[in-house]
C-alpha positions in Angstrom: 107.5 123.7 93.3 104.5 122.4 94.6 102.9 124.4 98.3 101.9 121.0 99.0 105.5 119.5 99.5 105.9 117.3 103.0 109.9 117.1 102.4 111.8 119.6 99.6 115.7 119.2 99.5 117.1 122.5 97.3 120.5 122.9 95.8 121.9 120.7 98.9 125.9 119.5 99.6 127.3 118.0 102.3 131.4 117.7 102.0 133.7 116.2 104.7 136.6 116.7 105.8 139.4 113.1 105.2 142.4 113.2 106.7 145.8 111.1 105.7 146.8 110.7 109.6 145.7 111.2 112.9 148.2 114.2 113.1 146.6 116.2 110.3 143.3 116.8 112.1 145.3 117.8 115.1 147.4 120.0 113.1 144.2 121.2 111.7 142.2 122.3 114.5 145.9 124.2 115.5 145.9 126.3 112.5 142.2 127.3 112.7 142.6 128.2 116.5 145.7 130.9 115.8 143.7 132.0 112.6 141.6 133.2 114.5 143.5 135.0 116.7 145.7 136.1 114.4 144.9 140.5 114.3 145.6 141.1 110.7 144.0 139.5 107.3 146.7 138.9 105.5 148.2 136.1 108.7 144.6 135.0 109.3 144.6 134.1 105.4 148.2 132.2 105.8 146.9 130.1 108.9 143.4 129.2 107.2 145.4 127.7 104.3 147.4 125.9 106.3 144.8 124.2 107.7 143.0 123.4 104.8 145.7 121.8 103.9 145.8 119.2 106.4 142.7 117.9 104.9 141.3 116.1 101.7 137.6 117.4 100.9 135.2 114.3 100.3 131.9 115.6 98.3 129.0 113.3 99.4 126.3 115.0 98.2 126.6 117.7 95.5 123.5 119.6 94.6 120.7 117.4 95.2 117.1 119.1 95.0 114.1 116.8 94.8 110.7 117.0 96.6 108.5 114.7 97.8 104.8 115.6 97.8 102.1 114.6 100.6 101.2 111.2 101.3 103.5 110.2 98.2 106.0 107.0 98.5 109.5 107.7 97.6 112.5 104.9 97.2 116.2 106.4 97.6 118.1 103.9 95.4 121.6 104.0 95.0 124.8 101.9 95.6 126.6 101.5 98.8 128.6 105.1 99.4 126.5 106.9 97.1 125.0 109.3 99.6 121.6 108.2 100.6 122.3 108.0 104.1 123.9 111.3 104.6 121.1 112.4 102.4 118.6 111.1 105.0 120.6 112.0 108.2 120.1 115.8 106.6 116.8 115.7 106.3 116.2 114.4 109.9 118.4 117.3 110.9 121.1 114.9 112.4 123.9 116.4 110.1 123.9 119.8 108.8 124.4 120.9 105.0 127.3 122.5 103.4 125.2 124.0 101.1 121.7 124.1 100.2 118.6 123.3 102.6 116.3 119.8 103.2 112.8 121.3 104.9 110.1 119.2 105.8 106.5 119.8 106.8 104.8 117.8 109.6 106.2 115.3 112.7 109.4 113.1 111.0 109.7 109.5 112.5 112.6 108.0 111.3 114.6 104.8 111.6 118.3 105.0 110.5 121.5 103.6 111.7 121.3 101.0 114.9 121.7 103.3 117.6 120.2 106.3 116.3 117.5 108.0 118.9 118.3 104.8 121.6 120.4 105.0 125.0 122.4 101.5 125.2 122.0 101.9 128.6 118.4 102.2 129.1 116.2 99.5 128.6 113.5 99.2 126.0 111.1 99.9 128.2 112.6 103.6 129.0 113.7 104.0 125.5 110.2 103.5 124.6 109.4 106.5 126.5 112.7 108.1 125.3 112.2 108.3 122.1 108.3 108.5 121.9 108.8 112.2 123.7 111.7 112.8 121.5 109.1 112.5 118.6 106.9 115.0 120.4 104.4 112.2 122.2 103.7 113.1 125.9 104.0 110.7 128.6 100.5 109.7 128.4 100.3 109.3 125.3 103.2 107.0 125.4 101.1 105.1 128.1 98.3 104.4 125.9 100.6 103.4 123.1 102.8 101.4 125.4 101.1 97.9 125.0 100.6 98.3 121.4 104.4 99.3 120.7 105.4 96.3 122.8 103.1 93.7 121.5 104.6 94.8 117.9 107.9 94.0 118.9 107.6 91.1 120.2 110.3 90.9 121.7 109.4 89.6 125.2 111.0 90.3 128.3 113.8 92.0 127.1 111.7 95.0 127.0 113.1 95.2 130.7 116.2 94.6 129.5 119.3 97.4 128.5 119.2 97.8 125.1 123.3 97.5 124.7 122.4 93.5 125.5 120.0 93.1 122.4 120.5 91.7 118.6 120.7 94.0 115.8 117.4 92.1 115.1 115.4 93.0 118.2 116.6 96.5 118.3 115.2 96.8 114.7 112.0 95.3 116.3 111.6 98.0 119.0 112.6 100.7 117.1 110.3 100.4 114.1 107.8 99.8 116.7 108.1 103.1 118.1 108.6 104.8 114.9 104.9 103.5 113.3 103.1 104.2 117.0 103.9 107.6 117.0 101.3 108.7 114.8 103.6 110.1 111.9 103.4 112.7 108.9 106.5 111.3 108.0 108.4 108.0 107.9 111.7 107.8 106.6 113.3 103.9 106.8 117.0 103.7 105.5 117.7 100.0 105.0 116.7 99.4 108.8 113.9 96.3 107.6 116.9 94.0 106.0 118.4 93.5 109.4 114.9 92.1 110.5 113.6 88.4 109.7 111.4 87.4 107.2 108.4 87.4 109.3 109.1 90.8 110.7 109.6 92.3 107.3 105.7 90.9 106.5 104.7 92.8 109.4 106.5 96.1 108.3 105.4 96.2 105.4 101.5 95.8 106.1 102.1 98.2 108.7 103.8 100.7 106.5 100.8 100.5 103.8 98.3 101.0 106.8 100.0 104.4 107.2 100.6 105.2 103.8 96.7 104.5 103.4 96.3 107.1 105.9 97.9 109.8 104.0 101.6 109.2 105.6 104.0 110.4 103.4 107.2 108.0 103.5 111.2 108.0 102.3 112.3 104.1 101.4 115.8 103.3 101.0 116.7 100.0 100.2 119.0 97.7 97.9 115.9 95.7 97.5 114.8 97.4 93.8 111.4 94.7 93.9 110.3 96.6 97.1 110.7 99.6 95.7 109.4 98.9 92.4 106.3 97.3 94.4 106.0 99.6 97.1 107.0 102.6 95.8 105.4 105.5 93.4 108.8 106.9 92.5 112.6 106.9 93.3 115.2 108.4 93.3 118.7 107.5 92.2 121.9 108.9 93.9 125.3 108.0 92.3 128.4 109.4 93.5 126.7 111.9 95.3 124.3 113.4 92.9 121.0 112.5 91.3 121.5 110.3 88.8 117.9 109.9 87.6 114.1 110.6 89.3 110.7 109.7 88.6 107.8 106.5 87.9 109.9 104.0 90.4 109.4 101.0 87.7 111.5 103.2 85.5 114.2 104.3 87.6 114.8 100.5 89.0 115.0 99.4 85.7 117.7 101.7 84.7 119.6 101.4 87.7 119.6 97.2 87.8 120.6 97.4 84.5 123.6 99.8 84.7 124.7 97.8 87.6 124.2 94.3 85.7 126.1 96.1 82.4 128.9 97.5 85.3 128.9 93.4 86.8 129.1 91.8 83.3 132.0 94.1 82.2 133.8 92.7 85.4 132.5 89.1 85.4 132.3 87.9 81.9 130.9 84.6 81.1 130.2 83.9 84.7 126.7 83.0 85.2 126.8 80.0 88.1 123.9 80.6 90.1 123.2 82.5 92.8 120.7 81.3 95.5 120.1 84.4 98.1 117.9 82.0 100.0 116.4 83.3 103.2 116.1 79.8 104.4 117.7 80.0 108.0 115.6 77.3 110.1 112.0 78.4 110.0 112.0 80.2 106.8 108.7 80.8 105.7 109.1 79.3 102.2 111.8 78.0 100.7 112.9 77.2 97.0 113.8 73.3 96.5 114.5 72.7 93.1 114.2 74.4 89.9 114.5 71.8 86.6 114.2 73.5 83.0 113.2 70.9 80.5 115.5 71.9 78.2 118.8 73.1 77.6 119.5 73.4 73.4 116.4 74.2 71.9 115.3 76.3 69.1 113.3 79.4 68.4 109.3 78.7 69.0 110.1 75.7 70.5 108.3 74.7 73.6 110.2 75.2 76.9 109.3 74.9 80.9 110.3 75.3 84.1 109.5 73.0 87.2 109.5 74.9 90.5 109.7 72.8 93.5 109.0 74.4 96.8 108.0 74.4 100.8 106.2 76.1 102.6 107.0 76.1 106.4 104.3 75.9 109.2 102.2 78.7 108.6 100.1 79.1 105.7 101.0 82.4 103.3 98.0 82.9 101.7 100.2 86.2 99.6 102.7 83.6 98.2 103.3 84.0 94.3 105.8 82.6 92.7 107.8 84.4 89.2 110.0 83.2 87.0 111.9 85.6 84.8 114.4 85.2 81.8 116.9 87.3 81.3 120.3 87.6 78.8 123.8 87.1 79.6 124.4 90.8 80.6 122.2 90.3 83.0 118.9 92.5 81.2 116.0 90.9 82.0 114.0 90.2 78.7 110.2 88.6 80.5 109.5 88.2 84.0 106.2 87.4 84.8 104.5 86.3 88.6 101.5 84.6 89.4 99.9 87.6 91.2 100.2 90.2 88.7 98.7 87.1 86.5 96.0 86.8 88.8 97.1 82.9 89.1 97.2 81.5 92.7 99.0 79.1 93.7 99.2 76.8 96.4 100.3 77.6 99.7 99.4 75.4 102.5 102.1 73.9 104.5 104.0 71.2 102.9 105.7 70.7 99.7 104.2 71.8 96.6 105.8 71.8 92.7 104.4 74.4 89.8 105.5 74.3 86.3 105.8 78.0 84.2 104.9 76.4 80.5 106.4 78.7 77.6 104.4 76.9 74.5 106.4 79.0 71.6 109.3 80.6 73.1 109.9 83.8 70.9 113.6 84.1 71.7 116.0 84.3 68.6 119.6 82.5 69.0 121.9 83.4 72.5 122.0 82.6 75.9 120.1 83.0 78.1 119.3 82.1 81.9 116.5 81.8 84.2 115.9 83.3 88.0 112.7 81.9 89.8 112.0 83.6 93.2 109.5 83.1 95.7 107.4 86.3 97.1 104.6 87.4 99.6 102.1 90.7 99.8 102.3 91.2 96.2 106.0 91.3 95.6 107.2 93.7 98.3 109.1 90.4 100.6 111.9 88.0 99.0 111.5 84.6 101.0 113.7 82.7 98.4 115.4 83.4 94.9 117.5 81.5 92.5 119.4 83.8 90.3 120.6 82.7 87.0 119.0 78.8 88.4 119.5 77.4 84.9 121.3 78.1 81.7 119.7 77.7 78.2 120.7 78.2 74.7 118.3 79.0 71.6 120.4 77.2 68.3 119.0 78.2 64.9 120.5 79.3 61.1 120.9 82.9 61.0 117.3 84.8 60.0 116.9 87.5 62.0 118.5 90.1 64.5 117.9 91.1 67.8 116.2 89.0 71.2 113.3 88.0 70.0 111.4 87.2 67.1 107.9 89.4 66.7 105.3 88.4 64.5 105.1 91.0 61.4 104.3 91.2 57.7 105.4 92.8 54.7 103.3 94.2 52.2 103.8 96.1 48.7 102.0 99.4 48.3 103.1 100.1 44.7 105.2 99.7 42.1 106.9 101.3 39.8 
């Protein structure tokens, strides 16, 4: 392994301890206690089975190494109960290992679980000054950081205010404030940013690429695979505990999104009614309207489009792009392009605005098929609306070729005989 590692995790497990009722952990701790002061081996032995026996062993992580090099962008992927946040908690030395060890060069900001580093009964103000030291920052360096920390949150006067009383969204607000003031090596965000609204995710994000510019090395988990894809360099993917896959963070996505669509389809087959996981609570940046494909039935190399009606709110979003993506009943997505890896721009001026995604030959052979439109901002990295599965298409030909698509090709004869 590399000397220049800023986090290694070798060979590491972390198993609990389940118990069926209350009792058994009771009668657990018992057993332990008179192990211990049991003289001879042989009882010691008896009573330490006993106890083990009051308990079920739940294996959340099982040998996990990975390392992160410096200044490198790392996405923890996985599904819910897979381990990434005991995974995390390890490396911020809030939970200890079983086995194995997480080491980590440098000063660690992290922001995990809602409460994690914050006295309810302090207000924000003091837990400002809590935390910041508890991140190795001296009171005066807290002072000069004060205003800046504040001003980020934007939370107002409930900086005077104990944090116990605020929203999960504010206290998101405060404590990624603190955690990207203090001047970290690393930054390690579990999941914190999708409690936050759209706006505040914007801000996160172009704060977290300030840092990662200046050689911050950073630990991503979300369920979001486009922010990872977009934001990070590689991922890793935990599945029952172990790692399931690591490397280029396109590639592991991909395979992950479409295990999980091949899992969903098993499960839900035939259902495709769409799915709009619209942002759009009152103020929404930008929000999806309508989407109208000019076509359901067609055939292959036919012509086919899709009209894309949309608002933006009050506030220009001069990032805004805008992809459309097809993909197959199983949910594997076949093309998905987007106006800013295209280098198209599109508008995004207040008001109401319509763009059309023209397909002039459509190389798709016969099958379903459906189409998601979403709508973006900074390149990809912030959902502000999406339309899964928006409209439902079929391609309708005679039998001449296998496969998804048709690709151009020739045939030639180099001899005979």
């Amino acid at each position: 392994m590399s000397s220049e590692f800023a986090i290694r995790v070798s060979g590491l497990d972390k198993c609990f301890s389940t118990y069926d009722r209350p009792q058994d952990r009771l009668k657990q701790s018992v057993y332990s206690l008179v192990a211990r002061l049991m003289p001879h081996a042989a009882q010691r032995q008896r009573y330490q089975l006993r106890a083990q026996a009051c308990a079920r062993n739940f294996w959340a992580l099982n040998d996990i190494s990975f390392e992160v090099k410096k200044g490198e962008t790392v996405g923890i992927i996985g599904r819910n109960g897979s381990g990434k946040s005991t995974l995390l908690q390890i490396i911020c030395g809030t939970l200890s290992p079983t086995h194995g060890e997480a080491d980590f060069k440098g000063r660690v900001a992290a922001l995990l679980e809602l409460g994690s580093g914050f006295n309810p009964e302090y207000t924000g103000r003091e837990n400002v000054y809590l935390n910041g030291q508890l991140l190795g920052l001296t009171k005066e360096q807290i002072d000069l950081r004060f205003d800046d920390i504040a001003a980020f949150a934007d939370i107002g006067d409930f900086i005077e205010q104990p944090v116990k009383t605020y929203s999960s969204g504010m206290f998101v607000r405060l404590a990624f404030a603190v955690a990207i003031h203090v001047d970290p090596e690393i930054l390690i965000v579990d999941e914190a940013l999708s409690v936050g609204d759209i706006q505040f995710q914007m801000k996160c994000i172009d704060r977290m690429e300030e840092v990662r510019a200046r050689g911050t090395t950073i630990l991503f988990v979300s369920h979001s695979l486009e922010q990872v894809k977009r934001f990070c360099t590689s991922a890793v993917w935990l599945e029952k505990g172990r790692v399931r896959l690591a490397g280029d963070s396109n590639y592991v996505c991909d395979q992950y999104r479409d295990a999980s669509l091949l899992a969903a389809a098993k499960t839900n087959e035939g259902k495709h009614s769409p799915q709009h996981t619209v942002l759009n609570e009152e103020g929404a940046p930008a929000v999806i309207k309508s989407v109208k494909a000019s076509a359901s039935t067609l055939a292959p190399f036919d012509p086919v489009s899709v009209r894309v009606t949309y608002v933006v709110g009050e506030r220009a979003l001069p990032k805004l792009l805008l992809g459309v993506a097809i993909k197959d009943p199983k949910g594997t997505y076949i093309f998905g392009p987007n106006t800013h890896l295209e280098g198209v721009a599109i508008p995004h001026a207040p008001g109401t605005h319509v763009v059309e995604y023209v397909i002039p030959r459509l190389p798709l052979l016969t099958g379903t098929y459906l189409f998601d439109v979403g709508l973006f901002t900074d390149g990809g990295l912030v959902c502000l609306d999406y339309i899964g599965s928006s409209s439902e298409f079929c391609v309708v030909a005679e039998y001449f070729s296998e496969g998804l698509v048709y690709i151009e090709h020739e045939w030639k004869t180099i001899s005979h005989g």
